[in-house]
N, C-alpha and C positions, 0 to 999 in steps of 0.2 A: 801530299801525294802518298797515297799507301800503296805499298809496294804488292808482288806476287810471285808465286813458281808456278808456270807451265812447262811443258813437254808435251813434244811430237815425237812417232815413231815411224819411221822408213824401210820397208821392207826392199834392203837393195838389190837382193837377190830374184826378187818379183819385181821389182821397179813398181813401187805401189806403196801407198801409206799402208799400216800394219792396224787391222782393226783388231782386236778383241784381245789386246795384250794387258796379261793383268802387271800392276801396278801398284809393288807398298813405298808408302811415306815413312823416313824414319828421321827424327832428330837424335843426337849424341851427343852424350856429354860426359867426360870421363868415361868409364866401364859402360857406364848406362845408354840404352839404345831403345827408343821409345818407339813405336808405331804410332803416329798418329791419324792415318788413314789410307786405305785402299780402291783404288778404280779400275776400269777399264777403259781404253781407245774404245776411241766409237769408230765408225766410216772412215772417216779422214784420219787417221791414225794421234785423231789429239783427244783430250779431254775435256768433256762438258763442262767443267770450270773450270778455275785454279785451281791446282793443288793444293796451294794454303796462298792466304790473301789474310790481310789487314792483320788484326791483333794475335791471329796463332802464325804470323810471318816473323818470325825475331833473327838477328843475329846469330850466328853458331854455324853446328857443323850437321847437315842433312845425310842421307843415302838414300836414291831413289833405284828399287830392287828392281828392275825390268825380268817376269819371266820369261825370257825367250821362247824355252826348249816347247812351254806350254804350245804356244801360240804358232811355232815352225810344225809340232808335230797334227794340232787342228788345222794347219793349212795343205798338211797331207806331205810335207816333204819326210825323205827316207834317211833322218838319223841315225847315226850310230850310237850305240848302246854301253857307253854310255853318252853321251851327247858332248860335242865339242865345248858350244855353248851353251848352256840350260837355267841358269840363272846368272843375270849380270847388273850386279852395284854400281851406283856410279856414286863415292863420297863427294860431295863438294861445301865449299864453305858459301856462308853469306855474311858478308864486310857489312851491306848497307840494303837492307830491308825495306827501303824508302821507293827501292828501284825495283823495276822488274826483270825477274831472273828466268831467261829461259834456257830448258837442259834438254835438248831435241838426242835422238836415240837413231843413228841409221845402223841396221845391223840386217848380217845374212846369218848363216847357220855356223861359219869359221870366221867371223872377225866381225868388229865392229868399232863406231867413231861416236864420238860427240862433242859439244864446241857449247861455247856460251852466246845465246843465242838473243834475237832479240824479239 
């Protein structure tokens, strides 16, 4: 079985999936902090594939950059300057690659959660 990273995004303050939220992949290791790629939510606030699946899914330590502030200010809410939220990290490790990793994002414009998901 090869494993995968997906993510959903919840827009709790609309009560609505969060479309059009951009999205970088980064893997870490020591100092170094690689991009290995960027998307957007579609509709449903998920992404048209995996984030990484099979042979670029390994072991280690990831950060998935969620831009909020982007995505709160294209949906026309009224931020403050500088924005509460505007960009948010979420580091998480992965023990076992075999499995599927899902990192779901609910978030308003002052706080947000996420959990390990399945």
């Amino acid at each position: 079985m090869s494993g995968k990273l997906t993510t959903h995004v919840l827009d709790t303050a609309a009560g609505r999936p969060a479309a059009g939220v951009r999205i970088e992949v980064f893997r870490l290791a020591g100092e170094s902090r690689d991009r290995l790629t960027a998307v957007e939510t579609n509709a449903d606030g998920r992404c048209d594939a995996p984030l990484l699946a099979g042979a670029d899914f390994a072991a280690g330590t990831y950060e998935l950059v969620f831009h909020a502030g982007d995505y709160f200010r294209g949906a026309g809410s009224d931020l403050p300057s500088p924005a509460f939220l505007d960009v948010v990290p979420i580091r998480f490790g992965i023990a076992e690659p075999g499995q599927h990793y899902h990192v779901p994002l609910l978030i308003s414009p002052y706080g947000y959660s996420t959990y390990r998901g399945s």
